[in-house]
C-alpha positions in Angstrom: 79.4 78.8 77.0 82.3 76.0 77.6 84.3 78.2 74.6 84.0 81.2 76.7 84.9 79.4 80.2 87.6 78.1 78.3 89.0 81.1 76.8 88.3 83.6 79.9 90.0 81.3 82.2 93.1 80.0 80.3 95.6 83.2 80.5 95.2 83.2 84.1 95.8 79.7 84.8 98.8 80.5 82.4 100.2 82.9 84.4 99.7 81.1 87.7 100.8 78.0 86.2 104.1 79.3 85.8 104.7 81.2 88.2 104.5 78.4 90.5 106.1 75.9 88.6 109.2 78.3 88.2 109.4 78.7 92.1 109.7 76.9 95.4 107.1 75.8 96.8 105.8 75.2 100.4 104.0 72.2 102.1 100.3 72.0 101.1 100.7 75.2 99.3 99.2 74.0 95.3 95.4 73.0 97.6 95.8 76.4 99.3 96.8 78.3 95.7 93.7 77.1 94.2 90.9 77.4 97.2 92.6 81.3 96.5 92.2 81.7 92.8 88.7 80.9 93.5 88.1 83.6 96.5 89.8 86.0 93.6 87.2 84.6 91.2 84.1 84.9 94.0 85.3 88.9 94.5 84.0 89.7 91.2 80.5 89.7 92.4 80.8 92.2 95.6 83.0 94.7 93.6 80.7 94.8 90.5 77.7 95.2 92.8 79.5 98.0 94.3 80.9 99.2 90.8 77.2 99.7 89.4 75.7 101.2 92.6 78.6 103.6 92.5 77.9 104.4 88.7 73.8 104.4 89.4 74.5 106.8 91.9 77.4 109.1 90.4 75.7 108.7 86.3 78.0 110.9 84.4 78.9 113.4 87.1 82.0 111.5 87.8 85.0 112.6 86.2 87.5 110.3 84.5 90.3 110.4 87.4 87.6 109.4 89.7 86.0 106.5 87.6 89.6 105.2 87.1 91.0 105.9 90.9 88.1 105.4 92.5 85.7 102.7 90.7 88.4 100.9 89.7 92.0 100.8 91.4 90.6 101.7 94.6 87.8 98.9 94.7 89.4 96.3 93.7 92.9 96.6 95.1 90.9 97.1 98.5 89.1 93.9 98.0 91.8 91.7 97.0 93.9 93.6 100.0 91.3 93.1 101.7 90.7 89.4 101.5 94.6 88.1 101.2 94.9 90.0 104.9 91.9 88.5 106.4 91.4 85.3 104.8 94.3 83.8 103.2 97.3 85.2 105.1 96.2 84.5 108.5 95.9 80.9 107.7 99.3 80.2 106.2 102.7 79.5 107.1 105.1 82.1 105.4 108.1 81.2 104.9 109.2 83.8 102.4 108.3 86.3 100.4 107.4 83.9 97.9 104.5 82.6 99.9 102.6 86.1 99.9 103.6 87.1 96.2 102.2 83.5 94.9 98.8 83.7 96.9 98.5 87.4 95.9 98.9 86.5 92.3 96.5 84.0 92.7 93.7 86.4 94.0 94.7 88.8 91.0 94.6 86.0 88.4 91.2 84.9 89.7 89.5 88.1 89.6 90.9 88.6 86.0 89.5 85.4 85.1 86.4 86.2 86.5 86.1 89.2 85.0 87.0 87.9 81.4 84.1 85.6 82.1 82.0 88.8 82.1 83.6 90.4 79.6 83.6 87.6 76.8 79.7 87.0 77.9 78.7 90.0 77.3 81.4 90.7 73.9 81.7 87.4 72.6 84.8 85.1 72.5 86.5 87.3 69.9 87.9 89.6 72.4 89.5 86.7 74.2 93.1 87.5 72.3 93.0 91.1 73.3 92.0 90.4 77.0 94.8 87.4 77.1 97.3 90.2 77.2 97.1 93.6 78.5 94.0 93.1 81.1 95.6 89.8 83.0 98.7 90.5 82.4 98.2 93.6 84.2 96.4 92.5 87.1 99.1 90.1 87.5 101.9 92.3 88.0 99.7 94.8 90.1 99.2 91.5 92.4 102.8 91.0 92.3 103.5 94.1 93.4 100.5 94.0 96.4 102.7 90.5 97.9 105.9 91.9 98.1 105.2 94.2 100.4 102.8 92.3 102.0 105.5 89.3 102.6 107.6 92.0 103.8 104.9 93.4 106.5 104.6 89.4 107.7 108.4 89.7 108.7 108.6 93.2 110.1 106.8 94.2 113.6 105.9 98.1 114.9 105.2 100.7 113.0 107.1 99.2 109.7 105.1 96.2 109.3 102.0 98.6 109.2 103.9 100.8 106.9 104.2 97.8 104.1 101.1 96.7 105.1 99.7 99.9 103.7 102.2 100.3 100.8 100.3 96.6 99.6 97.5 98.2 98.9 98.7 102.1 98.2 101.1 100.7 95.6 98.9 98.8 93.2 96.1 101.0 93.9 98.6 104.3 92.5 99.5 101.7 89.4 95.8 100.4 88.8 94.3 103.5 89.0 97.0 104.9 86.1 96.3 101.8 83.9 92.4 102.5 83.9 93.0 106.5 83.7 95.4 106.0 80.4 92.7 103.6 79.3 89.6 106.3 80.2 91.6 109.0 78.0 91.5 110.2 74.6 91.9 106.3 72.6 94.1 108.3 70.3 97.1 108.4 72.1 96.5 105.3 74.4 99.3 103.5 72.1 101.6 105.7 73.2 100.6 106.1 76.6 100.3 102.7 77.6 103.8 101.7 76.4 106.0 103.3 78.9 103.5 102.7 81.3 103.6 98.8 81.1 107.5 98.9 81.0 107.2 100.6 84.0 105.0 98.1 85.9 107.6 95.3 84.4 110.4 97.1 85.9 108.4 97.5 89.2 107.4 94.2 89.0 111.2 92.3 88.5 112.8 94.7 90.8 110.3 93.7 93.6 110.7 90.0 92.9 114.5 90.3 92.8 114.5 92.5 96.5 112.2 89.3 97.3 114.5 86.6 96.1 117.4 88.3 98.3 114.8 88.9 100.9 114.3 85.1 101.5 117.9 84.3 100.9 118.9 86.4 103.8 115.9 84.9 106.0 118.1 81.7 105.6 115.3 80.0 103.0 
C-alpha cells in the first residue's frame, strides 16, 4: 500500500513542487498551498459518489459526449471551481495572478493524486508510469487554465469580474470534457487524436501564464 501512496502521489507533488519553486511566492503561502492540495485530495470522494450515482442511474443509456462532458469535465471542474471560490480564495491575499494559478494547481494536483490512489488500488502499481504523464499532467494545465481567469476576476469588478469568473470554470470544463471524449472514442485513433489536442492545452496553458506574468507586472508586483 506505501508503494502505491508513493507512486500515486509523487507526479503531483512534482508538478506542484516546481511550479512553486520556479515562482514568487507570497507570505504564508507554502502552509496555505498544502491545506489546498489536500481539499483537492478530499474532492475525490463527493465527485465519485456523484460519478456512480450518475452512472447507476443513466447505465448505458448515456452516450459518450455526455459521460465525457457531463460525468467528467463538468463534475469535476464544478467542484474544484467550486471549492477554490468558496474556500480558498476568500481567505487569501492576492497579490497576482500568481496567487490564484498556484492554489488552482494545487486543487488539480490533489484531485489527480487522489484519483491515482484509486486508480493504482484498483490496477496495481504498474500503471503508475502511464498515469505519471498524460492524466496529471492534464489536470494540471486544465487547473492552470481555471486560475488565470480566476486571478483575473479577483482584479476586475461589474459585469467583467463575473464574466472571468465564469470563463474559470467554462474554460477547463470545454478542454476536460475534449480530453475524456478523445479518450471515450474509438482507442484506434486516440494516438492521433490526443496529440494535437495536448499541444493545444500547452499552448493554452503558456499563453495564459505569459498574459499572467504581464498581468502582475502591470499591477506594479
Amino acid at each position: 500500500m506505501f508503494a502505491i501512496i508513493t507512486a500515486a502521489l509523487a507526479p503531483s507533488i512534482a508538478f506542484l513542487s516546481y511550479y512553486y519553486l520556479t515562482q514568487e511566492t507570497t507570505s504564508g503561502s507554502f502552509y496555505k498551498t498544502v491545506r489546498t492540495f489536500l481539499f483537492g485530495m478530499l474532492l475525490v470522494f463527493p465527485i465519485v459518489t456523484v460519478q456512480y450515482a450518475l452512472t447507476e442511474e443513466t447505465s448505458t443509456e448515456a452516450s459518450v459526449f455526455f459521460q465525457a462532458f457531463l460525468y467528467a469535465g463538468l463534475l469535476e471542474e464544478f467542484f474544484k471551481w467550486f471549492i477554490l471560490c468558496a474556500a480558498v480564495i476568500p481567505f487569501i491575499r492576492i497579490h497576482s495572478i500568481y496567487d490564484t494559478t498556484l492554489y488552482a494547481l494545487a486543487v488539480g494536483l490533489g484531485f489527480a493524486a487522489a484519483e491515482n490512489i484509486l486508480y493504482l488500488a484498483a490496477y496495481g502499481v504498474d500503471i503508475a508510469f502511464g498515469r505519471a504523464f498524460l492524466p496529471v499532467a492534464s489536470h494540471a494545465l486544465f487547473a492552470c487554465t481555471m486560475g488565470y481567469y480566476i486571478g483575473k476576476a479577483s482584479f476586475l469588478k461589474g459585469a467583467a469580474g463575473k464574466m472571468f469568473l465564469f470563463l474559470g470554470l467554462a474554460v477547463p470544463f470545454v478542454l476536460h470534457g475534449t480530453y475524456d471524449l478523445l479518450l471515450l472514442i474509438d482507442r484506434q485513433y486516440i494516438v492521433y487524436l490526443m496529440l494535437p489536442l495536448g499541444f493545444l492545452i500547452c499552448w493554452i496553458a503558456v499563453r495564459k501564464e505569459e498574459k499572467g506574468k504581464r498581468f502582475r507586472q502591470m499591477e506594479g508586483e
